[in-house]
N, C-alpha and C positions, 0 to 999 in steps of 0.2 A: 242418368243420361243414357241413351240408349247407343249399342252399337254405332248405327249409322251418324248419330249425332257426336261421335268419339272422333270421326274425321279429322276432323281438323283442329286436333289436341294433340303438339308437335311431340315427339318422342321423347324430348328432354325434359319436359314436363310432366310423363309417366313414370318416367324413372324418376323424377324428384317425387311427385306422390310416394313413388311405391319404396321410398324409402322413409317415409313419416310411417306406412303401411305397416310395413316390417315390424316396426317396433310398437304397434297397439298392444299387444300382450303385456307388453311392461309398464304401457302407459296407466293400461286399467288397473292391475296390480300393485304396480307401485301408489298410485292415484298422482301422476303426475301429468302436468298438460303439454301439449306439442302449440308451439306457432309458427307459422308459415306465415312469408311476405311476396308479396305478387306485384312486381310493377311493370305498369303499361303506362303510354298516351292513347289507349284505344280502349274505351270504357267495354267494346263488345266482345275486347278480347276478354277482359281481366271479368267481366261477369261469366264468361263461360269457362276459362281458368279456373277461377272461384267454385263456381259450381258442380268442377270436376271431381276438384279433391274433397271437397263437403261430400260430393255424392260417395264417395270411392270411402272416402274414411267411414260416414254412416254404415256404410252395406258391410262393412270390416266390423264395425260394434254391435251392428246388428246379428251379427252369424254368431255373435259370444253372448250377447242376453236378450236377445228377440223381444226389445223394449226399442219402439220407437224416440228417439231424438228429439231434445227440441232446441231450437237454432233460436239466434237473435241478429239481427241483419241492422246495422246501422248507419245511415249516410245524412245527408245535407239534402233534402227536398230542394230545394230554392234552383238547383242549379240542372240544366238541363243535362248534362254529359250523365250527373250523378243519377236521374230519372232514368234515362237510357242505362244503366250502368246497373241499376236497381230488377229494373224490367226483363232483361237479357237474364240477371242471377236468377230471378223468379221462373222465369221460363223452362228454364233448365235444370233446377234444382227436384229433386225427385222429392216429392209430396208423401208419397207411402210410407218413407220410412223416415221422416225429417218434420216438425210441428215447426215451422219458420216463419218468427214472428218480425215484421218489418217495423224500426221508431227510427226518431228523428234526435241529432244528438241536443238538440235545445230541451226537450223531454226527457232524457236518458235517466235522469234521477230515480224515477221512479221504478226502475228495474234494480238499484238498490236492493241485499237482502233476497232477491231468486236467483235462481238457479239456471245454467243453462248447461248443455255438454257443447256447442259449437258456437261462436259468435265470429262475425262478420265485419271490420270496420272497414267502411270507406273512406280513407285518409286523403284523397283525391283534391279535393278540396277545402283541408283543411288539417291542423294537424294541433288540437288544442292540449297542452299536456293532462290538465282538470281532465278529461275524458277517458285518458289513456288509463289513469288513475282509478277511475272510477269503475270503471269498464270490463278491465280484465279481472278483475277480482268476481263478474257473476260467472265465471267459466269454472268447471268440478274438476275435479283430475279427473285422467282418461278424456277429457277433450280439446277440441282443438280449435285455436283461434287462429285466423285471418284476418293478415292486413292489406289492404290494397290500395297502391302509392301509383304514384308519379314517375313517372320514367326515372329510374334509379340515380343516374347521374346528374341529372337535368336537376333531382328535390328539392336541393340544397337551396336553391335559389328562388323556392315557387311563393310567389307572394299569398302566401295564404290566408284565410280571414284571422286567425289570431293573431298574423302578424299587421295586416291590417289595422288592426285595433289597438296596436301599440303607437300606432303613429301620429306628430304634431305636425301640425301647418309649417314651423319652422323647420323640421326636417323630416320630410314625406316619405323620406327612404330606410326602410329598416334593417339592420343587420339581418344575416343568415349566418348563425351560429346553433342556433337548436337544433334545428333537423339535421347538421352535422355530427351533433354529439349522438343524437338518438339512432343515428344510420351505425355508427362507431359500436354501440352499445351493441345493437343488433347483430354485429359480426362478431363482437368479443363473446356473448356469452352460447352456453351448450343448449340444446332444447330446439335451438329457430333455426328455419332452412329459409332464404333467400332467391330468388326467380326472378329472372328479366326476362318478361314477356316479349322484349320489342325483340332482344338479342335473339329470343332461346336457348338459354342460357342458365345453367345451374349457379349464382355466382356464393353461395356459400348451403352445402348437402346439409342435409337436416343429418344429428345424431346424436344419440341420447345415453352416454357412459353409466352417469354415475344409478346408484341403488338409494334404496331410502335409509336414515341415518337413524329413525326409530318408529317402529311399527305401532300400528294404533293400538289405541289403550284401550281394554276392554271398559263396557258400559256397566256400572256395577250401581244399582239404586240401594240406597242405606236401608236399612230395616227396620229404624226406627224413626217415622219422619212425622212433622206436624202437617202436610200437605198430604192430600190424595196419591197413591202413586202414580194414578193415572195421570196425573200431574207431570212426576216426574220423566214420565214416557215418552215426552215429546222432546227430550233432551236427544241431541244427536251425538255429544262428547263428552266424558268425561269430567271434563271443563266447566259443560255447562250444566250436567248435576250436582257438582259442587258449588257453583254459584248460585241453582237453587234450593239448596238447601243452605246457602249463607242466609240467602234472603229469610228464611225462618226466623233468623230472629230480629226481626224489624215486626214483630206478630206482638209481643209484649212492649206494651209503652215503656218508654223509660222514666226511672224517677223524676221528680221535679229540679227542674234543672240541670239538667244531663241531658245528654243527645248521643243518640246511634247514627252511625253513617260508616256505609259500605263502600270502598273504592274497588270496581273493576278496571282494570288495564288489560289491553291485548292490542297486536298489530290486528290490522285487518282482515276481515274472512275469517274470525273465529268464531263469532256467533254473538259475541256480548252481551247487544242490543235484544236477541232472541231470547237469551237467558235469561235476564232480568225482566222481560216480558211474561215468561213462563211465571217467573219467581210474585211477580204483580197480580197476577191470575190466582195464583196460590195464598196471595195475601188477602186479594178483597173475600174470599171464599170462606178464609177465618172470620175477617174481620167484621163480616155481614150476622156473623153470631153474636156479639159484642157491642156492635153500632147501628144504628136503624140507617146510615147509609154512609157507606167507607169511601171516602175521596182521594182518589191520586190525582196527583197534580205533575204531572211532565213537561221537563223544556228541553232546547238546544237550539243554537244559532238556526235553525232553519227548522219547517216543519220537513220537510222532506227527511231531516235525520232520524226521525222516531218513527216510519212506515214500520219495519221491519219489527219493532216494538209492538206496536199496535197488529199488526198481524198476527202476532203470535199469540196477542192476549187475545184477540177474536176465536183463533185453534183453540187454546184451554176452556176459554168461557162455553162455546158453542159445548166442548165435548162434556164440562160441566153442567149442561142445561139450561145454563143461562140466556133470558134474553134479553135487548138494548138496540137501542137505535143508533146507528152508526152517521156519525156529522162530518162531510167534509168540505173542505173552503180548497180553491181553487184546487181540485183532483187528487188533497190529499186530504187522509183523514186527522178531525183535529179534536175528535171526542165521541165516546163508545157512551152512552146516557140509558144506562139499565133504571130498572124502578129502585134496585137495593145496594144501586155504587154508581160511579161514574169514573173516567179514567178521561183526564184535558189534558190537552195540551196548550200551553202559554209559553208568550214571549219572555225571556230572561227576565227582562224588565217587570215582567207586572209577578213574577213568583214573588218577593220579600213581602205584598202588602196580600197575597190570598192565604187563606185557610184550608190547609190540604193534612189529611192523615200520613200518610207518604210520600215524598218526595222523590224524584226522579229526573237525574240532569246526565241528558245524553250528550256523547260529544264534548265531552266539559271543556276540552283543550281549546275550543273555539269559542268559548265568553269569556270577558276580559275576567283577571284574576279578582277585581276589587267586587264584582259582579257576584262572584263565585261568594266571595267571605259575607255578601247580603243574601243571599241565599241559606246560608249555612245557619248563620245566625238568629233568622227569622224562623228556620223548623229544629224538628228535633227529631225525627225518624226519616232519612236519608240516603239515598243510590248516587253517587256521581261513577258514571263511567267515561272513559276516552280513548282515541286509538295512540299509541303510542307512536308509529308511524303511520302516517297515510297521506290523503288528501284532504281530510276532516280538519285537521290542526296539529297541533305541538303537542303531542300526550306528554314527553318531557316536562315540558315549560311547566305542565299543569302538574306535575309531580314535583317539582322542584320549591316551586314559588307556591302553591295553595297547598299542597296535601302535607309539609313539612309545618306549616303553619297550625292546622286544623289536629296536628298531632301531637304537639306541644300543648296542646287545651286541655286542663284535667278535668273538664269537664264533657268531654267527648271520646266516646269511646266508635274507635277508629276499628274495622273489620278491613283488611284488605286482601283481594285476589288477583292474580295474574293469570290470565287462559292466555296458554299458549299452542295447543291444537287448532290447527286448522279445520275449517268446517267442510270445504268443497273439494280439496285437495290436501297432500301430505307434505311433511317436515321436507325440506332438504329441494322443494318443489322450483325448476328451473327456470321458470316462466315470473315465479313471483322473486325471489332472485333479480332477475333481470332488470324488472319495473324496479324494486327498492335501488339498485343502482344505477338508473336509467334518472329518476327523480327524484333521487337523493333523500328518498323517504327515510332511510338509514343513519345520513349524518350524523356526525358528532362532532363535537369540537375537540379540539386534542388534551390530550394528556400535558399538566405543564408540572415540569419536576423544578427541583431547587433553584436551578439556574436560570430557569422563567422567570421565577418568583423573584429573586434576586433585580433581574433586568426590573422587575415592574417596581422594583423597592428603588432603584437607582435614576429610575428613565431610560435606562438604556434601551429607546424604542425606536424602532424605524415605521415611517410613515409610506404605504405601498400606493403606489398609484396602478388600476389593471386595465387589461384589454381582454374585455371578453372574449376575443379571438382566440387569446393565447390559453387563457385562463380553461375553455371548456375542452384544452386538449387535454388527452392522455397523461403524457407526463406532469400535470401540473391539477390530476385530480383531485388529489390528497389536499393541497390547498383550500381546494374548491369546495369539498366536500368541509373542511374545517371550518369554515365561510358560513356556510349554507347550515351546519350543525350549531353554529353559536347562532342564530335568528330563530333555529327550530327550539333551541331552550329559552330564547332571552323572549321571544312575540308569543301571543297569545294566539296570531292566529296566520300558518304558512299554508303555501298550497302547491303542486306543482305548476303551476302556474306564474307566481311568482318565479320560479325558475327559469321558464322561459321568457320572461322580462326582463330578467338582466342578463338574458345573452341579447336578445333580439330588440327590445326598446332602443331605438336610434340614440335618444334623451336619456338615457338613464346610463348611469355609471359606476362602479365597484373601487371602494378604499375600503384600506384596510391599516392595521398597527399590529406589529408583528415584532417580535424578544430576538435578541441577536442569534436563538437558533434558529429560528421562520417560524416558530409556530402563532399562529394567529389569537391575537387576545381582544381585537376588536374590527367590528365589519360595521362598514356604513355602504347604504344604497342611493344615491344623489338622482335628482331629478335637473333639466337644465330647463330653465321657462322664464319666458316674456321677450320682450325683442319684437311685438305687436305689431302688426298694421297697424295704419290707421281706418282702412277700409272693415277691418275687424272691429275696430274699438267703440265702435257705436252699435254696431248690430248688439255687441255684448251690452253694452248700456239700457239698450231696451230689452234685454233677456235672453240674448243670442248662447248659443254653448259651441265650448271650443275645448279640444282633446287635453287632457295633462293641464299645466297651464294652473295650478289652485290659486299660485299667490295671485296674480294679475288678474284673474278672474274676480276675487275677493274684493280687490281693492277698487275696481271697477263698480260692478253691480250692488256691494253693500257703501263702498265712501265715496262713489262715482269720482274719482281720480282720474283724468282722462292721461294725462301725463305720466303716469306711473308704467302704464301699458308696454311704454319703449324701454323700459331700464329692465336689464336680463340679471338672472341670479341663478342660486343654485337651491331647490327645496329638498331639502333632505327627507326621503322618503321613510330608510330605516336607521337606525344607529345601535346598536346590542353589542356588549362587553360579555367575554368569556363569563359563564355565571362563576366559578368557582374564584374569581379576582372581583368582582365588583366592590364598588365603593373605595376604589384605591386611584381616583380620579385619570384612570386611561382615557373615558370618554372625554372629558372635558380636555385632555392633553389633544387627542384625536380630533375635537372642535375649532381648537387654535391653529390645528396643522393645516385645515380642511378652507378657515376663513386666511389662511395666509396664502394657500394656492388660490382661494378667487379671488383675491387681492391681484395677483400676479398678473390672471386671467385676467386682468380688468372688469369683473362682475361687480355691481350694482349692490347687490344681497347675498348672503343667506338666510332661508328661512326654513321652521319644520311645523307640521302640523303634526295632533295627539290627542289621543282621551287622556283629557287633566284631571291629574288629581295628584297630592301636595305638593309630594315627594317628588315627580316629574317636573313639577310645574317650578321646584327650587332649584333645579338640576339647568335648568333653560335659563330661568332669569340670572342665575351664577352665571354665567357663560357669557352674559352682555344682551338676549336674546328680549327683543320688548313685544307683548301682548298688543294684537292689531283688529283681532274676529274670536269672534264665540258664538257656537254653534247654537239656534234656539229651541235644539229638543236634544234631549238624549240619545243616544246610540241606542237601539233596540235590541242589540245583543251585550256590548261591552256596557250598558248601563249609563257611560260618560261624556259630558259634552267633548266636541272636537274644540282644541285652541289653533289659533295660527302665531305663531311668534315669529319676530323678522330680526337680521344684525345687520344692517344699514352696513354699505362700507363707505359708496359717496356722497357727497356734500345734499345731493340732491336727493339722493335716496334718503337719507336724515331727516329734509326736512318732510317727505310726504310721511314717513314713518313718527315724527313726532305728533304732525297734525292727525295721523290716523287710531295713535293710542288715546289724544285727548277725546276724539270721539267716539271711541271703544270704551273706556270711563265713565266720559257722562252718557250712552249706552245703557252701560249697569247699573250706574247709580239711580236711573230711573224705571228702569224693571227689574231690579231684581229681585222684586214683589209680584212681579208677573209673571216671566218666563225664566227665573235661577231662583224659584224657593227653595228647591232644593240643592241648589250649587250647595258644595262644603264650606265651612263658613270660614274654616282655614282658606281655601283655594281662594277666595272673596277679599281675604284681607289681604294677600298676596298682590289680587290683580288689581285691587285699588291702590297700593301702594307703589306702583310702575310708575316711571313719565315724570314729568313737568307737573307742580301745583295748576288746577283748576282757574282759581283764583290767588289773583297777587296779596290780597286783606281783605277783612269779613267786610260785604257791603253794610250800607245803612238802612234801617226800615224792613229789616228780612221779618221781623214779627211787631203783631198788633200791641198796645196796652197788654186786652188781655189775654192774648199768648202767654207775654208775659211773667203776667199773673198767673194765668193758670200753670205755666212753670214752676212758679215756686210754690203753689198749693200742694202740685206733683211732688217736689223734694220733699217739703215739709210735710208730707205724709196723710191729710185727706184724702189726696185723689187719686185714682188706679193709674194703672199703665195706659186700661186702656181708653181712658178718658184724656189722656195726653199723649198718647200715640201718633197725632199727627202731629206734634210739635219734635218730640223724641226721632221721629220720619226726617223733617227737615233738618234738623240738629245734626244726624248722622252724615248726611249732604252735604253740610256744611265741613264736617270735619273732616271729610277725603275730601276734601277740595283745595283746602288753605294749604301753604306751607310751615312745615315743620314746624320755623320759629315762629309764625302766630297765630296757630290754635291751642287750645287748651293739652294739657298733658294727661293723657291716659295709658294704663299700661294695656297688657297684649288682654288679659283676663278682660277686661272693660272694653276692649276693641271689639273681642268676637262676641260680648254679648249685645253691645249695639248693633252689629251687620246682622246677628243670626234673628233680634227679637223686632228691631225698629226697621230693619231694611228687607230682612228675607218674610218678618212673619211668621217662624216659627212659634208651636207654641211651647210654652211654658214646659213642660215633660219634657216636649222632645228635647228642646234646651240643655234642659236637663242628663237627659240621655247622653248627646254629642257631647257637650264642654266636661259630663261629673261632678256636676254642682248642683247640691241640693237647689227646691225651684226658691225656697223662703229666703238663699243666700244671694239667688238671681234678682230678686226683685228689690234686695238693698245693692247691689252693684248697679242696678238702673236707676235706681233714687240717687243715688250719689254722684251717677254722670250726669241726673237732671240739676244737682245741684253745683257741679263742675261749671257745667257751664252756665247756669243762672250768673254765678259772680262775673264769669266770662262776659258773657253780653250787657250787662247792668254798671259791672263794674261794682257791687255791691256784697256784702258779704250778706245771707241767709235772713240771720236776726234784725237786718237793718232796712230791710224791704217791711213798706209798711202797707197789709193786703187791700185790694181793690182796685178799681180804676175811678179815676178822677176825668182827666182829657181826652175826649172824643174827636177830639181833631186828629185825622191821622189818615195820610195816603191808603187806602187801599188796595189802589191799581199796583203799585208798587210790591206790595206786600207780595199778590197773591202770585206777581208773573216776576220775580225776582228771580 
């Protein structure tokens, strides 16, 4: 910005620059980054603001490594002030010595994985924590970020679009509680200087004490490696030469029946994803001497996670000479297709059924766990890496619950690394500080010593009712943070996002169960829904959508319940127990406590939706909780259908809830040969055994003569399975239907091979596979249920059926629509 255009850049505003100024020398040296916040209501202030200190900081890094800048400038297109606001920064920002690339934050992802020295955010209009998250991690030590807000005092209250989007019809009005915590945040910690442009006004000096806590670690390449070292050379740490030289040995197959699998864990900004990129490069390179053509196969909840992957394995291959045609689906890439390798990437879901040489699962803390052990078990040469804290997921959760598992297998030999260097910046770095405690990226759940243990042995628990209000103060962090720490170990998948949900969601609410010291041993997230128009209740009928809202939505559009719409409840979002106490029934103590306040409350329900599967799904129906929806595809990342369970509390809510599980039953019972082949045949025998009997006694006429007969050819052993398959079909029908005391008796072994072979259609192996029973033992446990029930229906024992059919008089309309 030149001279003349420095006019009307008030004094207090120079001297706050020229104090971020001051300390460049230690910012580049240390590799630490500076932030600065700038708020206006005058977008033409805060773009030339903005573009003072951008320009004044650049000409300061420039005079020390005469390497041009390059900037990332991020706002909200849609909104005019922001366009103006964009336009003015651009004007003004000095081009010569600044590459300043302008996105939009609905695209931001893709900046994932680069690099920048200055980024820019326009918080003006919005203030989403996911971005903040995401965001400041592409900024290197030595530079500097900018945030540019709303008149400082005024923020707290700005209806912004994230909080927009939290909001129901029933209550339009959202709390302002985040952007209070995050303003708090920004005064408490060192590194960030604060600016009120309307004041002119310094309201907290930029200053930057402390030193760094450990100097970088020199780059040392081993001297004896199976990779090129050119290979090794695109390593930026330490870190990440040792993690490609772990991957070396995923180069030799493993015996038969054995499996390699490497775990990386790092926070964020250490490179990981890079690493194991490099180390992928270095494997097809072997493996292309060995294979006429080497397959990786790579997943993670999004493609957007593996960019930085595939980037790096385009550096190595290019430098190796490699060439390939690079495939992307919507602006990212999702497969490098050389003539003598390939490197895909797939959805969670479809890794267990492809054939890959190596495996690669980025992100892992974001796929459900059960997901993770189909994955595992279907290869045998293996990458899982995760971020321990971020915006990604629970690196925890994914340490605790799968990599514990995976290492008790003597048949798996387990490699694990931790990088913990930074890539863009250094240890002790005050800016990433800030974020971990701004977003709770850090959580943990507390420490519980004897006297917890004791309380949880005795009950001696209290039931906390919170106010977000109170909760996202200060003094009441510690809680907060023990909150938010037991859902990053207990959920597959957190985000900060979720954080600002349960400050600012008008609808949504914080319990908790806490040991007569306070430390926290379980956290529930409650949703509040229904209470309907009527003016709503039919738009939804014919397809309409309305914010929050699952159960009534559900009960509407799939059982068209039009009544149901007015009766309010409570849907419980999240529920997670301290991992180190589970299975010592807190939750279910926590469930009683949770339906006896919406009792009080006068609510109608509770209800929770979840990827099912057994172990959950016994945890719920314990509890009193009945099966109402079953989702008809799988989760693409967590692998699982979603369930909806509901605990009716009035009369009336009973009875839409009993009508609604009889038709969720016969539901499944007639597809789940179509759309649940693969439901778990545990989960199956579960949901068919909920509710009220189908039927009050076996009708009359359900099969022909020769049905019949051909029943007992089936038992008595001429005919296959699957020449009486459709009788073995109905049969099965028949027996979730009746009650208890008048169907035939089969034990649990005899149940699941009926759902799994006559109702799901597996075949005979897989059977096999799932129950552990040989398939020659499977098909006398089906002879002998065709023979159960022959006597059943006939009334006849085996030897006293005399074969044939004689009478061709016989309804068939009957038969067939029975």
């Amino acid at each position: 910005m030149s001279s003349s255009k420095n006019k009307d850049i008030p004094r207090s505003f120079r001297v706050f620059t020229q104090h971020v100024i001051k300390k460049i020398d230690d910012l580049i040296n240390y590799r630490y980054r500076a932030l600065v916040v700038i708020s206006s209501k005058d977008p033409v202030k805060l773009g030339k603001l903005a573009s003072y200190i951008i320009n004044r900081f650049s000409t300061a890094r420039f005079r020390r490594s005469k390497v041009k800048l390059r900037g990332l400038y991020i706002y909200h297109d849609e909104f005019r002030e922001a366009n103006l606001l964009r336009e003015v920064f651009e004007k003004y920002v000095e081009s010569r010595r600044i590459d300043m690339e302008f996105g939009v934050y609905e695209k931001s992802e893709k900046y994932l994985g680069t690099t920048f020295q200055l980024l820019v955010m326009d918080l003006t209009k919005d203030l989403k924590p996911n971005d903040v998250g995401r965001l400041i991690g592409v900024v290197e030590g030595g530079g500097l970020i900018a945030l540019l807000t709303p008149p400082w005092t005024d923020w707290d209250r700005f209806l912004t679009i994230f909080k927009t989007e939290l909001l129901v019809p029933q209550m339009p009005e959202p709390r302002h509680v985040f952007i209070t915590w995050f303003k708090n945040k920004l005064m408490e910690h060192e590194g960030i200087g604060i600016y009120d442009a309307d004041e002119e006004r310094i309201l907290k000096k930029y200053e930057l004490k402390r030193k760094p806590l450990i100097e970088k670690k020199e780059i040392v390449i081993p001297s004896e490696t199976l990779f090129p070292r050119r290979v090794y050379e695109f390593s930026l740490t330490m870190d990440q030469v040792n993690v490609v030289k772990l991957m070396e040995t995923l180069f030799e197959k493993p015996r038969k029946g054995m499996k390699k699998v490497i775990v990386i864990t790092a926070d964020r900004g250490r490179g990981k994803s890079c690493a194991i990129g490099i180390g992928v490069s270095g494997l097809i390179h072997l493996l292309k001497k060995v294979k006429p053509r080497p397959r990786v196969l790579v997943t993670a909840p999004e493609p957007s996670n593996v960019q930085s992957f595939m980037t790096l394995v385009m550096k190595v291959l290019d430098d190796l000479g490699y060439k390939y045609e690079i495939i992307k689906k919507e602006g990212s890439i999702v497969e490098l297709r050389g003539e003598k390798f390939s490197v895909e990437y797939w959805k969670p879901i479809d890794i267990p059924r492809l054939k890959g040489d190596i495996i690669v699962v980025d992100e892992a803390s974001g796929i459900h766990v059960p997901m993770l052990h189909k994955i595992w078990k279907s290869h045998n040469r293996l990458v899982f890496s995760t971020t321990i804290h971020g915006y990604e997921g629970a690196g925890r959760g994914f340490s605790v619950r799968f990599l514990q598992k995976i290492k008790s297998d003597e048949k798996t030999v387990v490699y694990e690394y931790e990088m913990s260097e930074p890539i863009r910046y250094s240890y002790n770095d005050p800016i990433e500080e800030w974020q971990f405690k701004t977003l709770l990226l850090d959580a943990e759940p507390a420490e519980l010593d004897d006297k917890d243990l004791k309380d949880i042995e005795t009950g001696n628990l209290v039931y906390v009712k919170y106010k977000p209000e109170e909760l996202f103060r200060k003094e009441n962090e510690d809680e907060l943070r023990q909150l938010f720490g037991i859902y990053v170990l207990a959920h597959y998948r957190n985000e900060p996002d979720d954080l600002g949900m349960l400050a600012d969601a008008p609808h949504h609410s914080i319990r908790a169960v806490k040991t007569s010291s306070g430390r926290v041993v379980c956290a529930i997230q409650i949703a509040f829904e229904g209470g309907i128009g009527e003016d709503m209740v039919y738009e939804l009928l014919r397809g309409g959508k309305i914010p929050g809202n699952i159960i009534p939505d559900r009960f509407l559009k799939h059982l068209r319940y039009v009544g149901f719409a007015k009766l309010k409840g409570w849907r419980i979002v999240r529920i997670a127990t301290h991992p180190s106490v589970q299975g010592k029934g807190i939750g279910s103590w926590a469930l009683s406590k949770l339906y006896e306040e919406a009792v009080d409350e006068k609510l109608d329900w509770v209800a929770a939706g979840f990827g099912v599967n057994a172990e959950l799904l016994r945890f719920w129906l314990k509890n009193g909780f009945i099966p109402v929806h079953i989702s008809p595809d799988r989760n693409q990342v967590s692998g699982e259908y979603t369930l909806l369970v509901i605990k009716p509390i009035t009369e009336e809510c009973m009875r839409y809830v009993n009508l609604a599980n009889i038709e969720f039953r016969i539901k499944l019972l007639e597809s789940l040969h179509i759309n649940y082949r693969d439901l778990e045949v545990d989960v199956a025998k579960q949901l068919l055994e909920t509710g009220e009997p189908l039927l009050k006694e076996l009708p009359r006429d359900l099969f022909t003569p020769v049905q019949i007969d051909r029943l007992w050819t089936y038992c008595s052993g001429p005919m296959t399975f699957e020449s009486a398959s459709d009788i073995m079909g109905r049969i099965a029908r028949i027996y979730w239907s009746l009650p208890i005391d008048r169907k035939p008796k089969l034990n649990p072994v005899e149940e699941y091979v009926l759902i799994g072979k006559s109702m799901e259609g597996i075949s005979w192996e897989e059977l096999e596979e799932i129950l552990n029973i040989p398939v020659k033992d499977l098909h006398k446990i089906m002879r002998r249920i065709a023979c159960v029930f022959f006597e059943y229906l006939t009334g006849k024992k085996i030897d006293e059926h005399t074969p044939g059919v004689e009478n061709t008089d016989y309804n068939y309309t009957l038969c067939l629509f029975t």
